[in-house]
LUMSE-646482 format. One line per 2 residues: number of its first residue (from 1); for each residue x, y, z of N, C-alpha, C, O. Coordinates in steps of 0.05 Angstrom, whole numbers, plus 5000, padded with zeros to 4 digits. Layout:
BEGIN
NUM> X Y Z X Y Z X Y Z X Y Z ~ ...
// end
This chain:
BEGIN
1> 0830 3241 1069 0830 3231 1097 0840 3252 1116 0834 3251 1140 ~ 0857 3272 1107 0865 3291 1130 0856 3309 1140 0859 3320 1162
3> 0838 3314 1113 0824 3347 1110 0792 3337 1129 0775 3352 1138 ~ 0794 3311 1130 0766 3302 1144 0777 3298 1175 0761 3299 1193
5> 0803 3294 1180 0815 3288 1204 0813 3321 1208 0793 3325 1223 ~ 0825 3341 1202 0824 3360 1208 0795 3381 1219 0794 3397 1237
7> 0779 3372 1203 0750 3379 1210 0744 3373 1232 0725 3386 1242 ~ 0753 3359 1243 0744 3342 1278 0757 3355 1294 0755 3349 1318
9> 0772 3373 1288 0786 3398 1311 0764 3419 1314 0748 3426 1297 ~ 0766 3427 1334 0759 3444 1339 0771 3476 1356 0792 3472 1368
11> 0764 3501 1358 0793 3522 1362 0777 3519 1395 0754 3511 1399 ~ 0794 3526 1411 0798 3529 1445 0820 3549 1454 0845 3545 1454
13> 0810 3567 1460 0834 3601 1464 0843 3593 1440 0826 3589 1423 ~ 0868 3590 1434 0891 3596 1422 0902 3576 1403 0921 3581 1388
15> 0887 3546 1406 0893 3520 1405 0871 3510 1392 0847 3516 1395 ~ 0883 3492 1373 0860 3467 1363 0862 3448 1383 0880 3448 1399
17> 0843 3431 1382 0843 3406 1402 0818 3385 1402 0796 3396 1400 ~ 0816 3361 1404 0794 3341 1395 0786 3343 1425 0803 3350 1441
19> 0761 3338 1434 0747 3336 1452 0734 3303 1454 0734 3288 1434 ~ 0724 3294 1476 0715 3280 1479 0697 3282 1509 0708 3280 1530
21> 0669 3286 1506 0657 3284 1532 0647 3266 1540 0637 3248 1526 ~ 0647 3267 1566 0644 3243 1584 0617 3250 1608 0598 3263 1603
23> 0621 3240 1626 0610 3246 1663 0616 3285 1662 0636 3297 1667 ~ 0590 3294 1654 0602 3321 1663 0613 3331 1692 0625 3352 1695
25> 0608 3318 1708 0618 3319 1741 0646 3297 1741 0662 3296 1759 ~ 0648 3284 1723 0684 3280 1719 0693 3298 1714 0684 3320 1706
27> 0721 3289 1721 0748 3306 1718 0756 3307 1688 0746 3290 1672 ~ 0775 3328 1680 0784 3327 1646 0812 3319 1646 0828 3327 1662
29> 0816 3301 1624 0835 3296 1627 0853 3314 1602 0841 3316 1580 ~ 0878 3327 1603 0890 3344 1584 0916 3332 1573 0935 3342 1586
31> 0925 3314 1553 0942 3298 1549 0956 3310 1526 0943 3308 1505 ~ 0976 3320 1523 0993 3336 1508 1016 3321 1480 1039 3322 1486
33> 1012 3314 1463 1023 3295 1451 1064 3302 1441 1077 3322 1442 ~ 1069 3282 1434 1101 3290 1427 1103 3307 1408 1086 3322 1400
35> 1136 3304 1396 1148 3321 1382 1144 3312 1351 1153 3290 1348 ~ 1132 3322 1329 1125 3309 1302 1102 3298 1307 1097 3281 1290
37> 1084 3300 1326 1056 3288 1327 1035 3297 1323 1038 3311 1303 ~ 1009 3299 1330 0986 3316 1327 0967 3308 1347 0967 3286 1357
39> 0946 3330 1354 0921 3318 1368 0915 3292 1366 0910 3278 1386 ~ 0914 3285 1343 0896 3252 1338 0918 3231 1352 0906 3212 1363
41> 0948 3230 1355 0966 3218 1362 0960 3199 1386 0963 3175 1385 ~ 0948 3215 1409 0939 3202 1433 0912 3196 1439 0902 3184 1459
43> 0901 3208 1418 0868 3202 1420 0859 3176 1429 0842 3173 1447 ~ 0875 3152 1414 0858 3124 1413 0855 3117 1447 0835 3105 1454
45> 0875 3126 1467 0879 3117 1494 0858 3126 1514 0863 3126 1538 ~ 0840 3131 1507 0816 3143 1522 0795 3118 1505 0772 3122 1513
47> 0795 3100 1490 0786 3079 1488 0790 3059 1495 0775 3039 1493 ~ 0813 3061 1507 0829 3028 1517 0831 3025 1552 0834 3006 1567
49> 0828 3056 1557 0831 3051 1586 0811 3049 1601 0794 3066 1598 ~ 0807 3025 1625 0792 3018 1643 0783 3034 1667 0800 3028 1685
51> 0771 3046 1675 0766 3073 1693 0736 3064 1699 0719 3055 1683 ~ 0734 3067 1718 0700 3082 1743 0685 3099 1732 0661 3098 1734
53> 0701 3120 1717 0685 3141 1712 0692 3145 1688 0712 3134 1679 ~ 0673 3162 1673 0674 3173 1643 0680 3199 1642 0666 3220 1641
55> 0713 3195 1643 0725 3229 1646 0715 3241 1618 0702 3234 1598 ~ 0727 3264 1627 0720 3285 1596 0763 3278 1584 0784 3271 1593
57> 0754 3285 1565 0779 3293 1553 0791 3312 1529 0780 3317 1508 ~ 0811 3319 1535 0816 3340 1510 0849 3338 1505 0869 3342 1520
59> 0847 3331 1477 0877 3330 1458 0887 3356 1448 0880 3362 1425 ~ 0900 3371 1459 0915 3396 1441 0928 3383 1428 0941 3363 1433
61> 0923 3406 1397 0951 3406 1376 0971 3424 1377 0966 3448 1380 ~ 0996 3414 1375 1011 3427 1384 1018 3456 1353 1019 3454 1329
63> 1022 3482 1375 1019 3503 1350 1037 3505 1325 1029 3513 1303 ~ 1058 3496 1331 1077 3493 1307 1082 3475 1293 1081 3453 1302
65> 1091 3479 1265 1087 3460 1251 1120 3452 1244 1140 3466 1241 ~ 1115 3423 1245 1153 3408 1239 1141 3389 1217 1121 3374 1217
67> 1163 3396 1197 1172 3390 1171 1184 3351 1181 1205 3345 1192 ~ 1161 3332 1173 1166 3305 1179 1170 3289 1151 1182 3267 1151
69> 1163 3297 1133 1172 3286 1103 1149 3304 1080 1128 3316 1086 ~ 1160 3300 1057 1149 3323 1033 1122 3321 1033 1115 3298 1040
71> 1108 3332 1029 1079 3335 1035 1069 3327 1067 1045 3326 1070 ~ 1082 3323 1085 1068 3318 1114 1081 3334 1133 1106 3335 1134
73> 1066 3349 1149 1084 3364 1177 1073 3362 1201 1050 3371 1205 ~ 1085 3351 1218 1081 3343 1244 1072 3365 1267 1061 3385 1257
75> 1073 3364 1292 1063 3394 1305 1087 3384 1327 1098 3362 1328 ~ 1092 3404 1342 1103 3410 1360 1092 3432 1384 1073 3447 1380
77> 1109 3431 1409 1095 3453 1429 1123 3468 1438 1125 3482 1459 ~ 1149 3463 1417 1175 3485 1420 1198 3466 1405 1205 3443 1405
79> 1206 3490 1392 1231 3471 1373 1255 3456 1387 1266 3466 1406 ~ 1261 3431 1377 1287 3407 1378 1304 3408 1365 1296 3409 1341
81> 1327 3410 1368 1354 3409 1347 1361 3386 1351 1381 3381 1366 ~ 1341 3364 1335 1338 3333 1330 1375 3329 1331 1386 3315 1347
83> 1384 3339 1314 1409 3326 1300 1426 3331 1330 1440 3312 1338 ~ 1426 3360 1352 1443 3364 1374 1431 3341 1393 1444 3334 1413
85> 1416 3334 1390 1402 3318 1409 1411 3291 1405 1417 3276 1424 ~ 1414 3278 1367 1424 3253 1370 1460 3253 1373 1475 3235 1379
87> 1467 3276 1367 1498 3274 1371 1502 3272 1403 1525 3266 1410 ~ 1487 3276 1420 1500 3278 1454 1483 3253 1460 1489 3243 1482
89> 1461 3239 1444 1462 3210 1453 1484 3187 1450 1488 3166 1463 ~ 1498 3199 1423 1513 3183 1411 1541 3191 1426 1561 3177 1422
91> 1542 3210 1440 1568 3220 1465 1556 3211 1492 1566 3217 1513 ~ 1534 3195 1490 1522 3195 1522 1527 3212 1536 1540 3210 1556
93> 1516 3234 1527 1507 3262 1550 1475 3262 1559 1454 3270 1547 ~ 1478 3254 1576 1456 3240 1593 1444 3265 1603 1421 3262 1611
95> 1454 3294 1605 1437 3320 1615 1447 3336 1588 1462 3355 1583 ~ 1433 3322 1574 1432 3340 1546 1408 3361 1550 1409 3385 1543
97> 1390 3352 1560 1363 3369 1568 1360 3386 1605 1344 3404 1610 ~ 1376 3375 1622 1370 3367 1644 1371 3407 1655 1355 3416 1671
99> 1387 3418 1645 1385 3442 1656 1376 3468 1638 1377 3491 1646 ~ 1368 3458 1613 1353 3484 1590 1332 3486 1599 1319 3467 1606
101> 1325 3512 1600 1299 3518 1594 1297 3521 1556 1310 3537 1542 ~ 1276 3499 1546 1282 3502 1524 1267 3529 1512 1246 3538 1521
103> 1280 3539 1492 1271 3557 1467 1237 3547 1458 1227 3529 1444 ~ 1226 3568 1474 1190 3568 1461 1174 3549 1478 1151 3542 1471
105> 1187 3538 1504 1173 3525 1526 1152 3549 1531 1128 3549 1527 ~ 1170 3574 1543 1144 3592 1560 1124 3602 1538 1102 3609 1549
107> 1124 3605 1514 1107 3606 1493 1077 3587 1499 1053 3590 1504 ~ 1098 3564 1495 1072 3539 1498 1060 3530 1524 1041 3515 1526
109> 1077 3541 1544 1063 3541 1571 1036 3567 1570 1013 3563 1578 ~ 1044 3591 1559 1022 3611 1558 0996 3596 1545 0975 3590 1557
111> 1003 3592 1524 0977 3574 1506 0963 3560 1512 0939 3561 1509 ~ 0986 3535 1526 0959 3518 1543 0954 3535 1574 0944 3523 1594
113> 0958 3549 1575 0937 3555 1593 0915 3578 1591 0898 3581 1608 ~ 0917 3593 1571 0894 3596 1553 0882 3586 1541 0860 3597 1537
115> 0886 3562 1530 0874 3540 1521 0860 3532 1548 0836 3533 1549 ~ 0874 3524 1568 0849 3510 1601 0840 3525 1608 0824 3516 1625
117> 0838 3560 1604 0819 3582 1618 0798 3580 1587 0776 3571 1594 ~ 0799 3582 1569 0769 3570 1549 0755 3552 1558 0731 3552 1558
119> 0772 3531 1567 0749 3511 1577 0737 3517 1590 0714 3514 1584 ~ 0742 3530 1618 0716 3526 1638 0726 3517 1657 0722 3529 1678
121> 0744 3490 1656 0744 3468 1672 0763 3481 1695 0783 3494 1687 ~ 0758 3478 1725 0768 3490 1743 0792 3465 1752 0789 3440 1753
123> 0819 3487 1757 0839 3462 1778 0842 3439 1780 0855 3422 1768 ~ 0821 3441 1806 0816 3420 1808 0805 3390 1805 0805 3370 1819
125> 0796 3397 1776 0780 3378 1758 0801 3369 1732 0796 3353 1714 ~ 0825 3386 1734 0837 3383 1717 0860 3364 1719 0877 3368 1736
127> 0861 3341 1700 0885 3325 1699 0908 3323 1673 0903 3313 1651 ~ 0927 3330 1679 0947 3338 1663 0972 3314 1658 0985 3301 1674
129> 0972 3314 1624 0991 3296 1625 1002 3293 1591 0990 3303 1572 ~ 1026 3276 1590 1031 3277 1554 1054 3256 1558 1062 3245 1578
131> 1062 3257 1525 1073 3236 1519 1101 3251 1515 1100 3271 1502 ~ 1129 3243 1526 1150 3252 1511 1159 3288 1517 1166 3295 1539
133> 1158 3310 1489 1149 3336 1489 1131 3342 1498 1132 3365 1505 ~ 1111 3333 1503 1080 3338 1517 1084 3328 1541 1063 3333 1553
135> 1100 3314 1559 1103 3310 1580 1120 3325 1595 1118 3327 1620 ~ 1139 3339 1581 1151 3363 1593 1134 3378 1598 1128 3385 1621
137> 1123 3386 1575 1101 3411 1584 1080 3410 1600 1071 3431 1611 ~ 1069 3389 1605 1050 3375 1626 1067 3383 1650 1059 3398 1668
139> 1088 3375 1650 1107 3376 1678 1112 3395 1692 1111 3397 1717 ~ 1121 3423 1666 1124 3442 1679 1106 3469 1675 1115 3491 1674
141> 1074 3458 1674 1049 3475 1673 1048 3462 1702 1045 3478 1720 ~ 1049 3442 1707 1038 3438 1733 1054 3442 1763 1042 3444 1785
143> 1088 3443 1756 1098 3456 1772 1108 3482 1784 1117 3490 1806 ~ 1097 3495 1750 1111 3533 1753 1076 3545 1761 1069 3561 1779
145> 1069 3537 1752 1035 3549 1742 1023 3551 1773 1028 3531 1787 ~ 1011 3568 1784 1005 3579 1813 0982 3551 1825 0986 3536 1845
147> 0957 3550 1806 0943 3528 1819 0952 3500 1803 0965 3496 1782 ~ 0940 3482 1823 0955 3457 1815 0936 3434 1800 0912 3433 1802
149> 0943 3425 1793 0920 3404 1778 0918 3382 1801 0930 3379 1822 ~ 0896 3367 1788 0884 3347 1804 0900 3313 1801 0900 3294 1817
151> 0911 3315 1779 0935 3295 1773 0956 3299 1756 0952 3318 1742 ~ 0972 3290 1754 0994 3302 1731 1008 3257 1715 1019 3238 1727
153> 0999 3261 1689 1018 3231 1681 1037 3237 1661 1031 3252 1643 ~ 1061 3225 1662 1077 3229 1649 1090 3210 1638 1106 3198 1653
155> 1087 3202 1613 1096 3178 1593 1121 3182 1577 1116 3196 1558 ~ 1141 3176 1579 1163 3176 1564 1177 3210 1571 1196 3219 1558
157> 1169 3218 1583 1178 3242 1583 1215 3240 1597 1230 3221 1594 ~ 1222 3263 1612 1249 3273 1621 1254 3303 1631 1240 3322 1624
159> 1274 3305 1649 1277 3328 1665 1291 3345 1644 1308 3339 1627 ~ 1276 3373 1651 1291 3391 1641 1285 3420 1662 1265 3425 1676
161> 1299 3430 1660 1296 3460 1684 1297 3450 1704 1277 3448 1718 ~ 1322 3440 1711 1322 3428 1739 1324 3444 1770 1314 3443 1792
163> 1348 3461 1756 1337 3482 1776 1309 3492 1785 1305 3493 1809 ~ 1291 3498 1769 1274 3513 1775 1253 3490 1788 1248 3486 1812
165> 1240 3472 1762 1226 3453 1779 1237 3439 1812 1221 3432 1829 ~ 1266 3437 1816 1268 3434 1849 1261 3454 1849 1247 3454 1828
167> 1259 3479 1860 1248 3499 1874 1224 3495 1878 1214 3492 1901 ~ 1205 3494 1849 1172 3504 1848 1158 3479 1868 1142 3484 1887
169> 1171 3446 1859 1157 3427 1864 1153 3426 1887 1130 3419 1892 ~ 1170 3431 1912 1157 3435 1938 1123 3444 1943 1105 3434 1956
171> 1122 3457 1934 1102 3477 1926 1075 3463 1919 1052 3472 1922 ~ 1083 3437 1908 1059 3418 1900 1061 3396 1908 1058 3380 1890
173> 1065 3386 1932 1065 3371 1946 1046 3348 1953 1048 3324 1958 ~ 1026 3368 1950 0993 3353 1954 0984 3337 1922 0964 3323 1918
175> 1011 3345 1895 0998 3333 1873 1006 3299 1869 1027 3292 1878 ~ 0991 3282 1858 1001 3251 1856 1006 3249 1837 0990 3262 1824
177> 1027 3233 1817 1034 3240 1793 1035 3210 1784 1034 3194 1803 ~ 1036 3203 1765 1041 3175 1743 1060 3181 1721 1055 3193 1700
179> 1082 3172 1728 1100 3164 1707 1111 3135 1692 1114 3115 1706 ~ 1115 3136 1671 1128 3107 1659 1147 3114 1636 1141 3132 1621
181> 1171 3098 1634 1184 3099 1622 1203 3078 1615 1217 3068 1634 ~ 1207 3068 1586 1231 3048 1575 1261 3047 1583 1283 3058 1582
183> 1257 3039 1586 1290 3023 1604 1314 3025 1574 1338 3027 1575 ~ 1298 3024 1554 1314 3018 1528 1309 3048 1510 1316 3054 1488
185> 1296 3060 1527 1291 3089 1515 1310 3103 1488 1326 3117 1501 ~ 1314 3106 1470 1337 3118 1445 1333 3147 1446 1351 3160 1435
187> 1311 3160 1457 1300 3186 1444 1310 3201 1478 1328 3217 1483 ~ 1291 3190 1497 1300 3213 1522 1311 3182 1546 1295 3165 1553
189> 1335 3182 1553 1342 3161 1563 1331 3160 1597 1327 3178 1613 ~ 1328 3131 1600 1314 3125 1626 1332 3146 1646 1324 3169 1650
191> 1354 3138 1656 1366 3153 1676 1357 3178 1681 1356 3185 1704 ~ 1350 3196 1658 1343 3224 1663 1305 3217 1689 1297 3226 1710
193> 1292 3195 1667 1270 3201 1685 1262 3196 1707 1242 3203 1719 ~ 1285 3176 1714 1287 3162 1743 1296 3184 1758 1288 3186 1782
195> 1314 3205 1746 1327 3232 1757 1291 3256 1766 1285 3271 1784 ~ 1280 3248 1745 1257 3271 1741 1240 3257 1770 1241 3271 1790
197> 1229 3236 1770 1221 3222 1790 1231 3226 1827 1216 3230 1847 ~ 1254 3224 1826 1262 3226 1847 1265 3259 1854 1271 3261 1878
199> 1262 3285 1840 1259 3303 1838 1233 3306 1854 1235 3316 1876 ~ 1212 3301 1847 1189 3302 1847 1189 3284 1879 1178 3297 1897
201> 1197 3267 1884 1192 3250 1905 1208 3262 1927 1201 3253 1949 ~ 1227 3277 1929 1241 3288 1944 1229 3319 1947 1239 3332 1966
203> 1215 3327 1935 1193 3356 1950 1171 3344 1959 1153 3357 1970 ~ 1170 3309 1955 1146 3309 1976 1122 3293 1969 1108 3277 1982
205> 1121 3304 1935 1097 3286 1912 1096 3253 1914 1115 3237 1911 ~ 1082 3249 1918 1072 3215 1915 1060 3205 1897 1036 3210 1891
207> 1078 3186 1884 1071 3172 1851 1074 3146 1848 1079 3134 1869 ~ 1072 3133 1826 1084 3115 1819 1099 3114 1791 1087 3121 1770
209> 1122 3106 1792 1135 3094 1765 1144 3073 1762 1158 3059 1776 ~ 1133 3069 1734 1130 3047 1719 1152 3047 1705 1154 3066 1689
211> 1171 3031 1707 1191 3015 1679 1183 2998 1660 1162 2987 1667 ~ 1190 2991 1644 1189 2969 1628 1202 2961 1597 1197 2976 1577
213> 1212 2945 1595 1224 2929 1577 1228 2945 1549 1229 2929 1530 ~ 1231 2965 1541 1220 2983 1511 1233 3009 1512 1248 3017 1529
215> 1223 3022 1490 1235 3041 1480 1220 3068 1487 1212 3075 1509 ~ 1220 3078 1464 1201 3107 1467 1169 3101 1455 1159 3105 1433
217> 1159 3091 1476 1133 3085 1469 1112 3081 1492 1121 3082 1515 ~ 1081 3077 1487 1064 3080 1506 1052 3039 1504 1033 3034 1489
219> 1064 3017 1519 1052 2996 1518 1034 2991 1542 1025 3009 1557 ~ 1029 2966 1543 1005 2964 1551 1009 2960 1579 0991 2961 1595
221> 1034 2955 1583 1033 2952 1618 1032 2989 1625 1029 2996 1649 ~ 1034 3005 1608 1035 3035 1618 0999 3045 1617 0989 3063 1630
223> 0987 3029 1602 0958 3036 1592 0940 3029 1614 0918 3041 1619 ~ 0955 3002 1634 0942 2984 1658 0950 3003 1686 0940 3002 1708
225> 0973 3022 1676 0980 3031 1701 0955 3060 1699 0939 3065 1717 ~ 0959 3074 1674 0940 3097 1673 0918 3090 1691 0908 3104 1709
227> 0912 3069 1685 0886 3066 1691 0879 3060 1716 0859 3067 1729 ~ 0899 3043 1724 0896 3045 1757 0892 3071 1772 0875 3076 1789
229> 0919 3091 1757 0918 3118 1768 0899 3136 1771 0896 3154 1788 ~ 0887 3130 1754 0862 3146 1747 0834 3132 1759 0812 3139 1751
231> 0837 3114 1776 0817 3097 1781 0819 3104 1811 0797 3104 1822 ~ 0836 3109 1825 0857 3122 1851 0855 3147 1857 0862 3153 1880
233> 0843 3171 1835 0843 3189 1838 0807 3195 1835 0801 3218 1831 ~ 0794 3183 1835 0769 3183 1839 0753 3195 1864 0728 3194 1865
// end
């Protein structure tokens, strides 16, 4: 079953990634998956969501590989020191992330965007977004990176480079963004993304965020909001 899951990748610059086409005069949507995940991770959500149009879409795998149990390894888009990360939840250090630039971010910022110059797909057709680790990087491709995308969503994600993203985000002013995130979050805690949010809303960006009742996950009141978003940006 994997070696047949694996076959359904295909290489893009630098990157594997599942495709899915749509309305070739739609927009693409670029959805970046978490930490221990893979391309296929977020795939199913381009089946569930309600939209006008028949965007295109494309799942990167993330390039590195993380060790998730004996015979299985997960992907990643820059290494976690899981264990530093659960010891400062378990100290409630709430800017455990808030001011690193993490180790192998600018790596995987280069990639995907060699990975979006293979495609083709210009700017402005481009919609950027992920879950978690893939929502960092969504976040800050679209705030450091010179042109801007056409939307940016961000699911469970959290601030990190705070310095810098205040600076850049002015800068993108004109972008509309979608965020959601668990109130009961264990992995990246709400406060930070209410922090990331108001970051964004204080250079100017106009969004919406979504809370709700849960943890580190993508439910269905977040699947109803995508879709609005994306139905808005038409």
């Amino acid at each position: 079953m994997l070696n047949d899951a694996e076959d359904q990748l295909e290489t893009l610059g630098p990157l594997q990634v599942l495709r899915v086409l749509g309305d070739p005069d739609a927009p693409t949507i670029i959805l970046f998956h978490g930490y221990g995940a893979s391309a296929f991770d977020l795939y199913p959500i381009h089946e569930v969501l309600v939209t006008d149009q028949k965007f295109n879409w494309i799942f990167p795998q993330g390039h590195l590989k993380i060790p998730i149990m004996p015979g299985y390894d997960g992907r990643a888009w820059f290494p976690i020191d899981m264990q530093a990360l659960q010891q400062a939840m378990q100290n409630k250090d709430t800017h455990y992330f808030t001011h690193r630039n993490p180790e192998g971010l600018d790596v995987a910022r280069q990639a995907a965007l060699l990975m979006i110059q293979a495609s083709g797909v210009p700017w402005n057709q481009l919609i950027l977004g992920g879950f978690s680790q893939g929502a960092m990087l969504a976040t800050d491709i679209s705030l450091v990176n010179e042109p801007t995308p056409h939307g940016l969503m961000l699911l469970s994600g959290t601030l990190i480079k705070e310095d810098i993203w205040e600076s850049m985000a002015p800068k993108k002013s004109n972008l509309r963004f979608f965020q959601t995130h668990g109130e009961s979050d264990p992995v990246l805690g709400f406060k930070n993304a209410k922090r990331l949010e108001k970051l964004l809303r204080d250079a100017g960006l106009l969004g919406e965020f979504i809370g709700f009742l849960g943890g580190h996950e993508i439910p269905q009141v977040a699947i109803q909001g995508m879709s609005r978003y994306l139905n808005s940006l038409s």
